[in-house]
DRENSE-241055 format. One line per field, with one value per atom (N, C-alpha, C): residue number from 1; atom name; x, y, z. Coordinates in steps of 0.2 Angstrom, whole numbers. Example, Ala and Ser with C-alpha at 12.3 -4.5 7.8 and 13.67 -1.06 7.14 Angstrom:
BEGIN
num c(1,1,1,2,2,2)
atome c(N,CA,C,N,CA,C)
px c(66,62,66,64,68,64)
py c(-28,-22,-16,-11,-5,0)
pz c(39,39,39,35,36,39)
//
This chain:
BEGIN
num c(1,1,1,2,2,2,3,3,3,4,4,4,5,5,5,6,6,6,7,7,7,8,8,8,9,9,9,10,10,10,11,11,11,12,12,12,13,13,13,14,14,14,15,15,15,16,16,16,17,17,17,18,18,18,19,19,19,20,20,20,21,21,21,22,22,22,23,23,23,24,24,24,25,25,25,26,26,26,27,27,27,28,28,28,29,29,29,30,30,30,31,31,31,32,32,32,33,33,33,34,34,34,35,35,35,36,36,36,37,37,37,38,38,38,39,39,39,40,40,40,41,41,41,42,42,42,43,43,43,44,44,44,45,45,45,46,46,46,47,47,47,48,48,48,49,49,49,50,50,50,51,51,51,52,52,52,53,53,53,54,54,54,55,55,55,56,56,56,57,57,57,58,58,58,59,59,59,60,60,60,61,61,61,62,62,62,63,63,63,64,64,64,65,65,65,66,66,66,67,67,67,68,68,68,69,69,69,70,70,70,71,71,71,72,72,72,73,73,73,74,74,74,75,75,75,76,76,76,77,77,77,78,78,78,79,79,79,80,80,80,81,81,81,82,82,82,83,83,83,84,84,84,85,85,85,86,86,86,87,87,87,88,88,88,89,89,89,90,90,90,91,91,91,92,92,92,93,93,93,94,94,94,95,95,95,96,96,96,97,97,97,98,98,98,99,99,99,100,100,100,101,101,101,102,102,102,103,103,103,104,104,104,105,105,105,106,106,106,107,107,107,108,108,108,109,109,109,110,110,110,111,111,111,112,112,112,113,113,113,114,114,114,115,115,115,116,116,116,117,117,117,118,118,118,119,119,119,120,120,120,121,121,121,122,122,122,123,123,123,124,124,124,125,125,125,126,126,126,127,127,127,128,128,128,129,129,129,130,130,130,131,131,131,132,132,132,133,133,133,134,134,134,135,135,135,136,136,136,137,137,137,138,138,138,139,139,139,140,140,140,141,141,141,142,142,142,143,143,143,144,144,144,145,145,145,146,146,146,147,147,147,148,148,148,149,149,149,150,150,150,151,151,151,152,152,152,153,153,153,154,154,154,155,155,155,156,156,156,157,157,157,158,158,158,159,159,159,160,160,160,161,161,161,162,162,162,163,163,163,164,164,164,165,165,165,166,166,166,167,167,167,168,168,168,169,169,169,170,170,170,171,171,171,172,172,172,173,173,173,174,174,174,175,175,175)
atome c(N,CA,C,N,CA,C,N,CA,C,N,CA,C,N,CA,C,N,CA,C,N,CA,C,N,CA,C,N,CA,C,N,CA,C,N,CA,C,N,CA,C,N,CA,C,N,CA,C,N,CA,C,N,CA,C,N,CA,C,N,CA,C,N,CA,C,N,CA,C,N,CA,C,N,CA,C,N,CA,C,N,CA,C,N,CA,C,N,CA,C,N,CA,C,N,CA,C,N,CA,C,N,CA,C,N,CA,C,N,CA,C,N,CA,C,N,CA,C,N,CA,C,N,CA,C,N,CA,C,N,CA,C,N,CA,C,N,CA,C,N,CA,C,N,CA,C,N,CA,C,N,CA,C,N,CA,C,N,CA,C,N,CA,C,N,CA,C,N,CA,C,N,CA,C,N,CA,C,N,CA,C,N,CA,C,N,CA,C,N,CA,C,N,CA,C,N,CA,C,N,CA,C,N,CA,C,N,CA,C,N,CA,C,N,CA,C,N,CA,C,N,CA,C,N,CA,C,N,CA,C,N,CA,C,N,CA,C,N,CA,C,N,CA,C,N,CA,C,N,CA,C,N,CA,C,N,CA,C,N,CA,C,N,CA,C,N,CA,C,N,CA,C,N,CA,C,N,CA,C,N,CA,C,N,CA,C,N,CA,C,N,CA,C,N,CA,C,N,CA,C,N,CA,C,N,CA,C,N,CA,C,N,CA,C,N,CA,C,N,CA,C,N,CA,C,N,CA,C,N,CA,C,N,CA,C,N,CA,C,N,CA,C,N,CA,C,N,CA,C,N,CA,C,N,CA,C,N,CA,C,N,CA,C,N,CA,C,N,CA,C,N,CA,C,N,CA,C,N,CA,C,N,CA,C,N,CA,C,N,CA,C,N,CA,C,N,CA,C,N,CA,C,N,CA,C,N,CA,C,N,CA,C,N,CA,C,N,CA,C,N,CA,C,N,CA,C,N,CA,C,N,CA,C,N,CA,C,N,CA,C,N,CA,C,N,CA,C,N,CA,C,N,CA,C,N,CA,C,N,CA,C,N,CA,C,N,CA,C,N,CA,C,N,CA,C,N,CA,C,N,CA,C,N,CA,C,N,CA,C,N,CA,C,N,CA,C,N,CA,C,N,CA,C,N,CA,C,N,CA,C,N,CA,C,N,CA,C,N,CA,C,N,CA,C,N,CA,C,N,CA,C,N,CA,C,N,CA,C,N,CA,C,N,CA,C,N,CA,C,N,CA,C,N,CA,C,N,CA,C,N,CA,C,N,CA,C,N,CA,C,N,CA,C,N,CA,C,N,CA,C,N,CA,C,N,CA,C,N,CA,C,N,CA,C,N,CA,C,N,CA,C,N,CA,C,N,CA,C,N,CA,C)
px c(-152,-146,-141,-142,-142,-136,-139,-135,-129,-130,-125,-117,-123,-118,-111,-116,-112,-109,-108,-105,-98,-98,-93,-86,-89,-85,-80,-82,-79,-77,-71,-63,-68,-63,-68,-63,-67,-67,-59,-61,-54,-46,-49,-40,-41,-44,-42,-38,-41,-38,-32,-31,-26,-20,-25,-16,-15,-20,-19,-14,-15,-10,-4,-3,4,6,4,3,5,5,6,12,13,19,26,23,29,30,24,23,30,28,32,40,42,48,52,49,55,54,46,48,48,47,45,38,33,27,21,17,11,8,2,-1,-6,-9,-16,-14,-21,-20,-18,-19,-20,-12,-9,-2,2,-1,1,-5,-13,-15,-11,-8,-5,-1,6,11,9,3,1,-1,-6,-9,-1,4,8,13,14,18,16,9,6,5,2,3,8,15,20,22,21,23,20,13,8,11,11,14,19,25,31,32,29,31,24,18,13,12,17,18,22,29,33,30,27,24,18,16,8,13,10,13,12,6,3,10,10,15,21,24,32,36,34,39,39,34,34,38,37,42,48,52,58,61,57,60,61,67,65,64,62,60,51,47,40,39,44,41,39,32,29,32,37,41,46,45,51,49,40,35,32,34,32,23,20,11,8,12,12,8,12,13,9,8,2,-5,-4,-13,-13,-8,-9,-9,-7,-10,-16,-19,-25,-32,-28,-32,-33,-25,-25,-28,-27,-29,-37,-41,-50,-51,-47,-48,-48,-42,-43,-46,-49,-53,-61,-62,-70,-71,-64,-65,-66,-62,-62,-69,-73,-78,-85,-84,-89,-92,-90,-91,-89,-83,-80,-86,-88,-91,-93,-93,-92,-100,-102,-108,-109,-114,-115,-117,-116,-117,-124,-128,-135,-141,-144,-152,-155,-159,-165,-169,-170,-172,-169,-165,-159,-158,-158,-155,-146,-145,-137,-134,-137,-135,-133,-139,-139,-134,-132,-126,-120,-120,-114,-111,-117,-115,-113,-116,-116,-107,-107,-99,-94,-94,-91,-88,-94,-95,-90,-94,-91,-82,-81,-73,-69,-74,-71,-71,-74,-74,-70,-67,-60,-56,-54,-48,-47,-50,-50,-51,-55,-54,-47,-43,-38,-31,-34,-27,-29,-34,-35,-33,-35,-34,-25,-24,-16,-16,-21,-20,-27,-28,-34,-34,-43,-45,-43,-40,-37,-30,-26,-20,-20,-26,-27,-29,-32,-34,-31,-29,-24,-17,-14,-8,-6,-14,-14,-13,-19,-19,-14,-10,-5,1,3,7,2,0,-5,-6,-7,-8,-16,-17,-24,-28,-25,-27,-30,-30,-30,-36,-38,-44,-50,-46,-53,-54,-50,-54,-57,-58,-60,-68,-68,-73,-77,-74,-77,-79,-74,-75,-84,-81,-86,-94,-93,-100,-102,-98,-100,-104,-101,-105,-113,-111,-119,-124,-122,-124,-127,-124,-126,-128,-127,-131,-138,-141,-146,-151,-149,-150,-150,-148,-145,-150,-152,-154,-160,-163,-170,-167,-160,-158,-155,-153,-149,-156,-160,-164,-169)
py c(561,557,558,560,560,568,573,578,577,574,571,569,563,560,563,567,573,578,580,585,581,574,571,571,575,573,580,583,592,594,598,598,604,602,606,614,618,624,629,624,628,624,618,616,618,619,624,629,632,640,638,636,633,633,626,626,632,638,644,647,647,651,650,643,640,641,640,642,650,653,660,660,657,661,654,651,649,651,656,660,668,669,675,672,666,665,662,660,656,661,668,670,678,682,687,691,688,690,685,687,684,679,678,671,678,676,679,675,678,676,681,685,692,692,692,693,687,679,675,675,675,677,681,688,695,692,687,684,681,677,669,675,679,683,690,693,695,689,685,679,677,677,675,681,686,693,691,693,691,687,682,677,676,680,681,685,692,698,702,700,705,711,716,724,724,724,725,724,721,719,725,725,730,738,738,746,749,743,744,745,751,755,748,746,741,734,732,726,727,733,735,734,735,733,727,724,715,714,716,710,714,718,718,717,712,709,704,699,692,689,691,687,686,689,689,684,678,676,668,664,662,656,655,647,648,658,659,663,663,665,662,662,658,655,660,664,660,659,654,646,645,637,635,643,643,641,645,644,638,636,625,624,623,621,620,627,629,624,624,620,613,609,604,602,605,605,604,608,608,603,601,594,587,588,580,583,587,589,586,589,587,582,578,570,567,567,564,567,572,574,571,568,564,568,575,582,583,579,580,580,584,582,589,589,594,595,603,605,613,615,624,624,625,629,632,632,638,635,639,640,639,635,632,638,645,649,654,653,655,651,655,650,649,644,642,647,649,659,663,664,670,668,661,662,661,659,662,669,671,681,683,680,683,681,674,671,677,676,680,687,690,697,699,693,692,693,687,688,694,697,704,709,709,712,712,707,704,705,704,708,714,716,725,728,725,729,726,720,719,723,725,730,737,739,744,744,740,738,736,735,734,725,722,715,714,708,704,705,702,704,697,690,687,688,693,696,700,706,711,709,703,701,699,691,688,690,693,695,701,705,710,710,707,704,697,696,690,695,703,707,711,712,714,722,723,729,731,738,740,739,740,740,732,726,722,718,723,722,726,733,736,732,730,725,720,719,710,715,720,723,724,727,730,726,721,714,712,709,703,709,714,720,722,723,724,719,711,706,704,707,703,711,716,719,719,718,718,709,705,698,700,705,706,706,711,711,707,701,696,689,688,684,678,681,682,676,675,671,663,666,659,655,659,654,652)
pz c(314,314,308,303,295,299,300,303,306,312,316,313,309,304,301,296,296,297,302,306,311,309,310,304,299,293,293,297,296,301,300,304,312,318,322,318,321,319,325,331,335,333,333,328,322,317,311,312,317,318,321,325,328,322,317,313,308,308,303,305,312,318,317,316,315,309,304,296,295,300,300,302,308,312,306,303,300,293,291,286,288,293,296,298,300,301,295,289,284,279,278,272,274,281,282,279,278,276,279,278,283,278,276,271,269,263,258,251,248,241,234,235,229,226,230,230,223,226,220,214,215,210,206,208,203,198,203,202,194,196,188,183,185,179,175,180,178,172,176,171,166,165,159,154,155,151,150,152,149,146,144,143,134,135,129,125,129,124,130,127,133,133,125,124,128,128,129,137,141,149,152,146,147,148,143,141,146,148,153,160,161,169,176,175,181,179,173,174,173,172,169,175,181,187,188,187,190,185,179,171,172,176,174,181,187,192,192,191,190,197,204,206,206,201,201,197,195,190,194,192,197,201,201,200,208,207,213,217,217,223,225,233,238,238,236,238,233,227,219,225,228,230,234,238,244,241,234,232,229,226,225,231,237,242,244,244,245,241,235,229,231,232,233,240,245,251,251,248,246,243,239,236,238,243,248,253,255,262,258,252,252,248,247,245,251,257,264,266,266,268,264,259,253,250,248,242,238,236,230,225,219,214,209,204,200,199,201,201,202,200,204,212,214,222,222,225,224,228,229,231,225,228,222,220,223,220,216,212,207,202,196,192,191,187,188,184,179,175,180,185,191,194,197,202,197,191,188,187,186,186,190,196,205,205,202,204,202,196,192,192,191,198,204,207,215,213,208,208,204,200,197,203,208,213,218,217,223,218,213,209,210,207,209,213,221,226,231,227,231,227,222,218,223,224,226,232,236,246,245,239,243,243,243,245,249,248,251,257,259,264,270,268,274,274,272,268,276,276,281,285,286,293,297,293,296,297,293,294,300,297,304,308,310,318,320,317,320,321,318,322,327,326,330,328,322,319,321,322,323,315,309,303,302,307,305,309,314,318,316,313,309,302,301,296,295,300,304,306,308,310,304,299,292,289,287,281,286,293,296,295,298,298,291,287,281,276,279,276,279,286,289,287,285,282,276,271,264,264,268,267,269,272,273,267,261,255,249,251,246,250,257,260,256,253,252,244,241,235,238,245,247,253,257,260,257)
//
């Protein structure tokens, strides 16, 4: 019953998609660009380098074009406001859901070290494979396949097959 309970607390899964869908095509008509996140992450870390040390933003090949565009700066990027959404959004979804609460994530057979490094990791891994990829993998997905690019289905093949793949390896830490 306790299950049940629970499974009343959380949004079905086909009206999600539903309103992604819609979140896209109004992503596509007010700003010409699809939704991800890599893009406003670059934006916060570009604007703060600079903001730290300007010759040192200026002189770096990776940031020298962002700091001599004023619109990179993050106040007058759209992608900036999407990831406070996305933040604020997580926050009243898993206060309404009765999970708001400050803790680590994990399987009891892990310590909270190990899934910090794993976290951690995980997100050096997303940083640099999205400067390399050009952008995030809901960036390629979503975007893709909402114009209906082939690039955007082979990645929805890769990303999905690649995880049920390499979770095979990992499996033995989360059950």
């Amino acid at each position: 019953m306790e299950t049940l309970e629970r499974s009343k607390r959380y949004m079905n899964p086909y009206l999600a998609g539903l309103i992604i869908g819609i979140a896209m095509i109004a992503a596509y008509y007010f700003s010409a660009e699809g939704l991800g996140s890599s893009g406003g992450f670059k934006t916060v870390v570009v604007a703060t380098t600079n903001a730290i040390n300007h010759d040192y933003a200026k002189k770096t090949k990776f940031f020298e074009s962002y700091v001599s565009e004023p619109e990179s700066r993050p106040i007058k990027t759209w992608l900036v406001f999407e990831l406070i959404g996305v933040m604020v959004g997580a926050i009243i979804s898993a206060s309404i859901a009765g999970r708001l609460k400050i803790g680590i994530g994990k399987s009891p057979k892990i310590t909270n070290k190990t899934r910090l490094i794993a976290a951690l990791s995980g997100g050096i891994l997303w940083g640099v494979g999205t400067q390399l990829g050009r952008g995030c993998t809901s960036g390629l997905i979503m975007s893709g396949m909402a114009v209906n690019s082939l690039s955007g289905y082979i990645g929805l093949a890769a990303v999905f097959g690649g995880g049920y793949a390499i979770a095979y390896f990992f499996r033995k830490l989360w059950i």
